[in-house]
mmCIF file as gemmi writes it, N, C-alpha and C atoms, coordinates in Angstrom:
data_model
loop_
_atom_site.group_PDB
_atom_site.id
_atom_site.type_symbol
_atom_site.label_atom_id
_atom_site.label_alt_id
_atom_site.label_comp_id
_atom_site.label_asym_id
_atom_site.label_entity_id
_atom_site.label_seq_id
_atom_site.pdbx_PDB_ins_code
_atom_site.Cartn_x
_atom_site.Cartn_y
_atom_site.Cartn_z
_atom_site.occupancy
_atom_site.B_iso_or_equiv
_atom_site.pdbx_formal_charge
_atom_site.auth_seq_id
_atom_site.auth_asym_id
_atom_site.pdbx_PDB_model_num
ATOM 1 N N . UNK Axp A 1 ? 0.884 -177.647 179.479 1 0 ? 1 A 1
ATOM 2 C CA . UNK Axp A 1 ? 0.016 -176.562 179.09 1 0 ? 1 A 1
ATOM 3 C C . UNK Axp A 1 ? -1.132 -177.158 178.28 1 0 ? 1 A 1
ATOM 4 N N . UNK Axp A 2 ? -2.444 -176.866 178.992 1 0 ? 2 A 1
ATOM 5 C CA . UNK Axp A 2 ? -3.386 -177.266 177.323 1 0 ? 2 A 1
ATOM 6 C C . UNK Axp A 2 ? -3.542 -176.513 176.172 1 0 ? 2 A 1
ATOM 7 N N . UNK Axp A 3 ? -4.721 -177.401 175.758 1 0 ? 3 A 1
ATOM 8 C CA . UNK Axp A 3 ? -4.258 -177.1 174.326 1 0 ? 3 A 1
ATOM 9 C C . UNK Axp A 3 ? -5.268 -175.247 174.298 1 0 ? 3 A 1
ATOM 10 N N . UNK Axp A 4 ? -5.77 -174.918 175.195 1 0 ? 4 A 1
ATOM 11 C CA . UNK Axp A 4 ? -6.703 -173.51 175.129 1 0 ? 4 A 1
ATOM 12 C C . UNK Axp A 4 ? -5.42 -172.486 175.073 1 0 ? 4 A 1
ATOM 13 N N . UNK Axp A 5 ? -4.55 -172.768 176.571 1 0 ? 5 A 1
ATOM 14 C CA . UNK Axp A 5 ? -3.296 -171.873 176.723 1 0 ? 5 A 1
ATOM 15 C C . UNK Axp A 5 ? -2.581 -172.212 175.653 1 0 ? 5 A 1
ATOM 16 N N . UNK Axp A 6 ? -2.305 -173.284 174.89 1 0 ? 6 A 1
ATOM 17 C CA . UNK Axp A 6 ? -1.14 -173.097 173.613 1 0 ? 6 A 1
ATOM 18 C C . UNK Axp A 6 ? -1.986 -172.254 172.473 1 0 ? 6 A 1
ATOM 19 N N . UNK Axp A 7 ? -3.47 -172.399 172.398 1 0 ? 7 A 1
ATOM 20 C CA . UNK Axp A 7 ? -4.214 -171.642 171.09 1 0 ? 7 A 1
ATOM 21 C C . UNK Axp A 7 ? -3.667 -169.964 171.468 1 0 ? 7 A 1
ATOM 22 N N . UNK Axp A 8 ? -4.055 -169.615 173.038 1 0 ? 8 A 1
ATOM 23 C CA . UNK Axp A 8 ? -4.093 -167.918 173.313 1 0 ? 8 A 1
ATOM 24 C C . UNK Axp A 8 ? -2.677 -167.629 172.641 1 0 ? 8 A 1
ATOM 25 N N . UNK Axp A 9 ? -1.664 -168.551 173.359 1 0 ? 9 A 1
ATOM 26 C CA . UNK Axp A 9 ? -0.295 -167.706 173.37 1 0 ? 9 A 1
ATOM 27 C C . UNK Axp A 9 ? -0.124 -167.68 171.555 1 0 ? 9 A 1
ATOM 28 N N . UNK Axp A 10 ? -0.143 -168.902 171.167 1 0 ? 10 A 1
ATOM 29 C CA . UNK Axp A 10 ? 0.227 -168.804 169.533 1 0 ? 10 A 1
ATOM 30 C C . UNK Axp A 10 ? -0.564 -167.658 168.803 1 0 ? 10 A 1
ATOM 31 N N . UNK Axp A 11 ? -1.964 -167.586 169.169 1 0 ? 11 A 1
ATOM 32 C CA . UNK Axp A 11 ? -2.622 -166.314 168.398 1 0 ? 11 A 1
ATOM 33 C C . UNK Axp A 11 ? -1.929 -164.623 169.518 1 0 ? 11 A 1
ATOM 34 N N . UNK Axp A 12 ? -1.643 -164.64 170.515 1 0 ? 12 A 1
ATOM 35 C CA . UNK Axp A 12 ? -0.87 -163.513 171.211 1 0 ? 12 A 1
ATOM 36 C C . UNK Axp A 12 ? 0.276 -163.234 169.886 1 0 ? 12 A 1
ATOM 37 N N . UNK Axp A 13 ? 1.449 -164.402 169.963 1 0 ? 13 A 1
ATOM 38 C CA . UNK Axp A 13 ? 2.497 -163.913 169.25 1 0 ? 13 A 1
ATOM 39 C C . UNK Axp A 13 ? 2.363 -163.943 167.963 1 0 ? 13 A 1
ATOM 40 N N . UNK Axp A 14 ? 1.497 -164.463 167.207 1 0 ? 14 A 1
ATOM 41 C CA . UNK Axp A 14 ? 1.191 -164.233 165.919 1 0 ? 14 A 1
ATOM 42 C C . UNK Axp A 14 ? 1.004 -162.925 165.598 1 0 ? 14 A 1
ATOM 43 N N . UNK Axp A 15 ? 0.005 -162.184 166.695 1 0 ? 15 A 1
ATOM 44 C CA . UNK Axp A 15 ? -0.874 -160.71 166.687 1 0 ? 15 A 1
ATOM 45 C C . UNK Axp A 15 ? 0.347 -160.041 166.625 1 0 ? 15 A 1
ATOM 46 N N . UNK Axp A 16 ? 1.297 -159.919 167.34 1 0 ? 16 A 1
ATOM 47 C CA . UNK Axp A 16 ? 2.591 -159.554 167.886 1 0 ? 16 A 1
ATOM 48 C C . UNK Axp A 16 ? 3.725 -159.509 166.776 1 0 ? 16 A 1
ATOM 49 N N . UNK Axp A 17 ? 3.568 -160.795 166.483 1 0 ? 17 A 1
ATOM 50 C CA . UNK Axp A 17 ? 5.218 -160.879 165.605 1 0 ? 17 A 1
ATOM 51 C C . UNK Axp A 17 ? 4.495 -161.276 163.739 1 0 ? 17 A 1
ATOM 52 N N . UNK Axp A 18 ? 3.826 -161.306 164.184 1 0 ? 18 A 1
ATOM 53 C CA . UNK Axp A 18 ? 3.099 -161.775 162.233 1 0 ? 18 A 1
ATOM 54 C C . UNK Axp A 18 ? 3.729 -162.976 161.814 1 0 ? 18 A 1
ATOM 55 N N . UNK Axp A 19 ? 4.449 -162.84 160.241 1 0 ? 19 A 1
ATOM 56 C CA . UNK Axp A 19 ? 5.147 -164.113 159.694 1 0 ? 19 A 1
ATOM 57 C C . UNK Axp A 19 ? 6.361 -164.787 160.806 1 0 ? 19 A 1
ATOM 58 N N . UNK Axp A 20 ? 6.679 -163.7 161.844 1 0 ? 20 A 1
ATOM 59 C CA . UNK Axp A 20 ? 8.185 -163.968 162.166 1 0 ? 20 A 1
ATOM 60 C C . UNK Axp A 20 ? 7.594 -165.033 163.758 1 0 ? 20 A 1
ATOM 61 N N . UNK Axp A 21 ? 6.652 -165.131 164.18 1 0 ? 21 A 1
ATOM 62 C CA . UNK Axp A 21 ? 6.197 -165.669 165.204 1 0 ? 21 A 1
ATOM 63 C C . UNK Axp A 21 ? 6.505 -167.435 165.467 1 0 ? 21 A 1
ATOM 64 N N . UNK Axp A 22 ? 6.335 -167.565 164.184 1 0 ? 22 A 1
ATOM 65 C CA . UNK Axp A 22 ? 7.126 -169.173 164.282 1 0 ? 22 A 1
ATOM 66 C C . UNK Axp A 22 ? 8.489 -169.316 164.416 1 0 ? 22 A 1
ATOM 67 N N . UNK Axp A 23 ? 9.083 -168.369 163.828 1 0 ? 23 A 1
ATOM 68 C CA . UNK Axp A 23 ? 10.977 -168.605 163.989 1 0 ? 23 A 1
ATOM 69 C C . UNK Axp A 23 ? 11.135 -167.856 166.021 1 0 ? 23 A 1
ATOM 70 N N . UNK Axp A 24 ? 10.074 -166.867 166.326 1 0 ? 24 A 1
ATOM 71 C CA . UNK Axp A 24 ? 10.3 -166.972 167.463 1 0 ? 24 A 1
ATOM 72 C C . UNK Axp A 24 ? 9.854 -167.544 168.426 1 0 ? 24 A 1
ATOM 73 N N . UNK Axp A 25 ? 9.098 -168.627 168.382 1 0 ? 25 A 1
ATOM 74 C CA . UNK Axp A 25 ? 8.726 -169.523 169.557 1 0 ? 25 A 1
ATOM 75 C C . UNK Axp A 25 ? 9.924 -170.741 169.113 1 0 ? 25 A 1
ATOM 76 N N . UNK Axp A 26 ? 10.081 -170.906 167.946 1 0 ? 26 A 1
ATOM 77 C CA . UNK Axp A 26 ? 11.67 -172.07 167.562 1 0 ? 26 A 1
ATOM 78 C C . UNK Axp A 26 ? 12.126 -171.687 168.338 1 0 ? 26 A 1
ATOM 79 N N . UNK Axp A 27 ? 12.908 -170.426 168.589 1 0 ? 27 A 1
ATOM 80 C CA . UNK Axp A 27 ? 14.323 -169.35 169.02 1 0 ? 27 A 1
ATOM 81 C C . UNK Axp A 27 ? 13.972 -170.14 170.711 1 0 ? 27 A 1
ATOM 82 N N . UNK Axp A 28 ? 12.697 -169.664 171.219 1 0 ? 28 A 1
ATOM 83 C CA . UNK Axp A 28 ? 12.561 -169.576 172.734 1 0 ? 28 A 1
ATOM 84 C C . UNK Axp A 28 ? 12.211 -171.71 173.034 1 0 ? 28 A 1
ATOM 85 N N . UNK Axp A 29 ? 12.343 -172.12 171.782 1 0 ? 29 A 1
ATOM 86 C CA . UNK Axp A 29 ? 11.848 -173.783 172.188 1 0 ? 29 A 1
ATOM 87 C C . UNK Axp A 29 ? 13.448 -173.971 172.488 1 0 ? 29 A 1
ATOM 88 N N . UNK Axp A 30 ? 14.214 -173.516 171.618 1 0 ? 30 A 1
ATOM 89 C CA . UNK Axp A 30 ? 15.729 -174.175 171.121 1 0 ? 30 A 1
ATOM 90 C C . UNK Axp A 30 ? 16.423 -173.442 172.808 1 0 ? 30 A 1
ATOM 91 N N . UNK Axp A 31 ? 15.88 -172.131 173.285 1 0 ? 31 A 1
ATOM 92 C CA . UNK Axp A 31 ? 16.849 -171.734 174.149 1 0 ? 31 A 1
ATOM 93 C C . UNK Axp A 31 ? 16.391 -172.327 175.602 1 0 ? 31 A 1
ATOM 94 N N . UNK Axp A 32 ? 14.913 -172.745 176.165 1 0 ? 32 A 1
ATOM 95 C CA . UNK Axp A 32 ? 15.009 -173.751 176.985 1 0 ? 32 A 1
ATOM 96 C C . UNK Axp A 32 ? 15.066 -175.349 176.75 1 0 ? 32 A 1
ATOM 97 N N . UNK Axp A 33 ? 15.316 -175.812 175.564 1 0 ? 33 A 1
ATOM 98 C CA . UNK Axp A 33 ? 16.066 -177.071 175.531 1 0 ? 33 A 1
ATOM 99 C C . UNK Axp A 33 ? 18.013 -176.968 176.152 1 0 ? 33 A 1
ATOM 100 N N . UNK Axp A 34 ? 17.953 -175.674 175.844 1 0 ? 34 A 1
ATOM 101 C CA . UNK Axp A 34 ? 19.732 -175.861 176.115 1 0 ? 34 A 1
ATOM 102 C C . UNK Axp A 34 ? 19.79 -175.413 177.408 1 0 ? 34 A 1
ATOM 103 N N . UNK Axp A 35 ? 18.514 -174.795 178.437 1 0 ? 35 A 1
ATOM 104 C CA . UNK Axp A 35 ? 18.692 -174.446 179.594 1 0 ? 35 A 1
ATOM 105 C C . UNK Axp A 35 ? 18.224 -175.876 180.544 1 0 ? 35 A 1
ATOM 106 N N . UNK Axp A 36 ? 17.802 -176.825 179.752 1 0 ? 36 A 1
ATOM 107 C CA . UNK Axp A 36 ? 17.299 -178.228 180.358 1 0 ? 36 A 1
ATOM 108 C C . UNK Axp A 36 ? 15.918 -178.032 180.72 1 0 ? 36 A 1
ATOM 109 N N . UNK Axp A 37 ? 15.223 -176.894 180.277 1 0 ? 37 A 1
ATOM 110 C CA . UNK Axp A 37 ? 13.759 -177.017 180.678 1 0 ? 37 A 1
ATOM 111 C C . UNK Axp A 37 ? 12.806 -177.46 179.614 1 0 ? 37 A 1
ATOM 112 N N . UNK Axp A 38 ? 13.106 -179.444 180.372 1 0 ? 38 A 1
ATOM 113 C CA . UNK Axp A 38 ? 12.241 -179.87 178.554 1 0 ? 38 A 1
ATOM 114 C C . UNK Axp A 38 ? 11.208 -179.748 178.607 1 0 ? 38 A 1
ATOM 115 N N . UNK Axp A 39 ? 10.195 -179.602 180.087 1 0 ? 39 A 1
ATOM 116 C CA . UNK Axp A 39 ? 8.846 -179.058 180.026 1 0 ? 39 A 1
ATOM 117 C C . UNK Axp A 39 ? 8.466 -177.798 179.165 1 0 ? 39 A 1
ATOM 118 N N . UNK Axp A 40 ? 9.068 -177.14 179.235 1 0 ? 40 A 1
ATOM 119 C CA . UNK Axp A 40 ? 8.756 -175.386 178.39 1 0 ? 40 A 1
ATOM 120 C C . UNK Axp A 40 ? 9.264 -175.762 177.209 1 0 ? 40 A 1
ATOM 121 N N . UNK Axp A 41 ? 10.065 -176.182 177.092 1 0 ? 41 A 1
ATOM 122 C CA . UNK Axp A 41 ? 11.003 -176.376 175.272 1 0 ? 41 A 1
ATOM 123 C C . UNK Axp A 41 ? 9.335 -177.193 174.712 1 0 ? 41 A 1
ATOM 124 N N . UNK Axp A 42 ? 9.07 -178.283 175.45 1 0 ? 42 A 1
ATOM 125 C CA . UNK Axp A 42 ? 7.8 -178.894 174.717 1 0 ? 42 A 1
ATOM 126 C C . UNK Axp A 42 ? 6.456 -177.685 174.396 1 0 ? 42 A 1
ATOM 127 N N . UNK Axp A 43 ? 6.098 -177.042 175.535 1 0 ? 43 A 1
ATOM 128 C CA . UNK Axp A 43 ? 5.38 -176.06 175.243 1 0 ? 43 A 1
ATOM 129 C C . UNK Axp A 43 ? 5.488 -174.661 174.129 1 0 ? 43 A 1
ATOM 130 N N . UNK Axp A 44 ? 6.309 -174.876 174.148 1 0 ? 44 A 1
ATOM 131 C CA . UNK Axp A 44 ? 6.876 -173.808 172.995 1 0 ? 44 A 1
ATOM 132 C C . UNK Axp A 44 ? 7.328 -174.49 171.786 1 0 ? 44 A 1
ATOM 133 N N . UNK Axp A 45 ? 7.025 -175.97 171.4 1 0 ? 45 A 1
ATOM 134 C CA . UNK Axp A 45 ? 6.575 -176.681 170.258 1 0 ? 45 A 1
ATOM 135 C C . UNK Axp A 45 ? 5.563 -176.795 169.959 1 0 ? 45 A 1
ATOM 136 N N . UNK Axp A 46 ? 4.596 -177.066 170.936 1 0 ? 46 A 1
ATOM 137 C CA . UNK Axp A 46 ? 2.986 -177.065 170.697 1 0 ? 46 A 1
ATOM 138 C C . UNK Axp A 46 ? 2.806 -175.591 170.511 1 0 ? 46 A 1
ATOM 139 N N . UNK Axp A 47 ? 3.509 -174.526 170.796 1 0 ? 47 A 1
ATOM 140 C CA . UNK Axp A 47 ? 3.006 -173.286 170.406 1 0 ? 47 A 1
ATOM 141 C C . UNK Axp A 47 ? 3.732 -172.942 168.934 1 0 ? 47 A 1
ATOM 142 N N . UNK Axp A 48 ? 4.261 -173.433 168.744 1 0 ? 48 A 1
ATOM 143 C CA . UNK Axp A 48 ? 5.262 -173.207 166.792 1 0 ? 48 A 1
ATOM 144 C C . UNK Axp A 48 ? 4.428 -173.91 166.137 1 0 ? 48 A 1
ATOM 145 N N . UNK Axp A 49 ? 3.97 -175.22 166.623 1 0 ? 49 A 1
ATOM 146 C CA . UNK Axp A 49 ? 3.031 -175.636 165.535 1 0 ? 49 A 1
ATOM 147 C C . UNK Axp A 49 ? 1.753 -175.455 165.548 1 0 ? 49 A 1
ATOM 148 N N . UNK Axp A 50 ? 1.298 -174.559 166.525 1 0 ? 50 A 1
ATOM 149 C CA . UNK Axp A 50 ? -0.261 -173.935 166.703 1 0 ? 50 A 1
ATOM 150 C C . UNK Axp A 50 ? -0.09 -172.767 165.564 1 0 ? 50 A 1
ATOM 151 N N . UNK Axp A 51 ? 0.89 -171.988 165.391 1 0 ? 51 A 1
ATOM 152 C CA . UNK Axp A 51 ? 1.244 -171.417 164.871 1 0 ? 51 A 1
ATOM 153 C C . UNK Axp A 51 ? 0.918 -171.243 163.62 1 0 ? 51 A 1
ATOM 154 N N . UNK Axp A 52 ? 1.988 -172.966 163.444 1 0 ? 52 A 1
ATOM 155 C CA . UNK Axp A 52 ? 1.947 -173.009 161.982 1 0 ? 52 A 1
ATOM 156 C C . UNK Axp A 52 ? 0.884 -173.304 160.802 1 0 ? 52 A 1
ATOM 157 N N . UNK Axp A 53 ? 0.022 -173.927 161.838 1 0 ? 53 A 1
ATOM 158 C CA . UNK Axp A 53 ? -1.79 -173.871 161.633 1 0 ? 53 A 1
ATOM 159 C C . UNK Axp A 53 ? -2.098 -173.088 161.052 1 0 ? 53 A 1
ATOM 160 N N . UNK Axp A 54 ? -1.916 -171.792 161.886 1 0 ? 54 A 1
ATOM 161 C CA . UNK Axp A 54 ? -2.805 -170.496 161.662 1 0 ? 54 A 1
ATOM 162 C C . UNK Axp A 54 ? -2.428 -169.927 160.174 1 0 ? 54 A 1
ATOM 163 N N . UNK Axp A 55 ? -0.955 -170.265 160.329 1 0 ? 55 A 1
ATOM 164 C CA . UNK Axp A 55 ? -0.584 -169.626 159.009 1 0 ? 55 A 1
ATOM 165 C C . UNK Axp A 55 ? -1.196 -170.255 157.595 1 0 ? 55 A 1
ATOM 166 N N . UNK Axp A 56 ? -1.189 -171.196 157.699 1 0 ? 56 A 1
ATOM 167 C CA . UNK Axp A 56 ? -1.635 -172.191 157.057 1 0 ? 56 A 1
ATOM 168 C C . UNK Axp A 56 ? -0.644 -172.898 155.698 1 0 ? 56 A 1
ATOM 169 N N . UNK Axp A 57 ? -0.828 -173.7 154.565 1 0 ? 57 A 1
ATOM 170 C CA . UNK Axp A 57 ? 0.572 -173.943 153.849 1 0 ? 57 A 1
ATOM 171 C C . UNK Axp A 57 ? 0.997 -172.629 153.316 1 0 ? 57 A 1
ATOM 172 N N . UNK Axp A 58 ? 2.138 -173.053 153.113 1 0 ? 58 A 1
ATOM 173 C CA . UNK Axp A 58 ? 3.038 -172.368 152.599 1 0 ? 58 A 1
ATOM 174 C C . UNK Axp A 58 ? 2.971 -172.217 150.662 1 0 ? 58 A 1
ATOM 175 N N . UNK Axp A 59 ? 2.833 -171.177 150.293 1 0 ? 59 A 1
ATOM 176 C CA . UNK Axp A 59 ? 2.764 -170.72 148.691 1 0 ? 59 A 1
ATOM 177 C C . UNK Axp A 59 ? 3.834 -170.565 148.252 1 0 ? 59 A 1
ATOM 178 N N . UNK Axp A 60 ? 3.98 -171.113 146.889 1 0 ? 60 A 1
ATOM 179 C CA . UNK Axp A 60 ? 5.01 -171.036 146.288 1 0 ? 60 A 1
ATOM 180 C C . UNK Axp A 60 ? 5.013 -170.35 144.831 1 0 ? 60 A 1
């Protein structure tokens, strides 16, 4: 996937899921690593950490 399609989808599920959008592209990376699809498990890492961009650091 490039990197345009990993920007849309990460800002899609961000719009979508808000703070919780990173634990759900993890959820969907972790469930095609265990289905053996390491092509998509990778794409749905580049989309958790497009993600995690957006969000930007974390406050404490």
């Amino acid at each position: 996937m490039n990197a345009i399609k990993v920007a849309k989808y990460a800002h899609a599920l961000y719009n979508s899921h808000g703070d919780k959008a990173e634990a759900e592209a993890s959820r969907k990376m972790r469930e095609c690593e265990e289905a053996g699809q390491s092509e998509e498990a990778t794409n749905w890492k580049a989309i958790r950490q497009a993600i995690r961009s957006l969000r930007g650091p974390n406050q404490s």
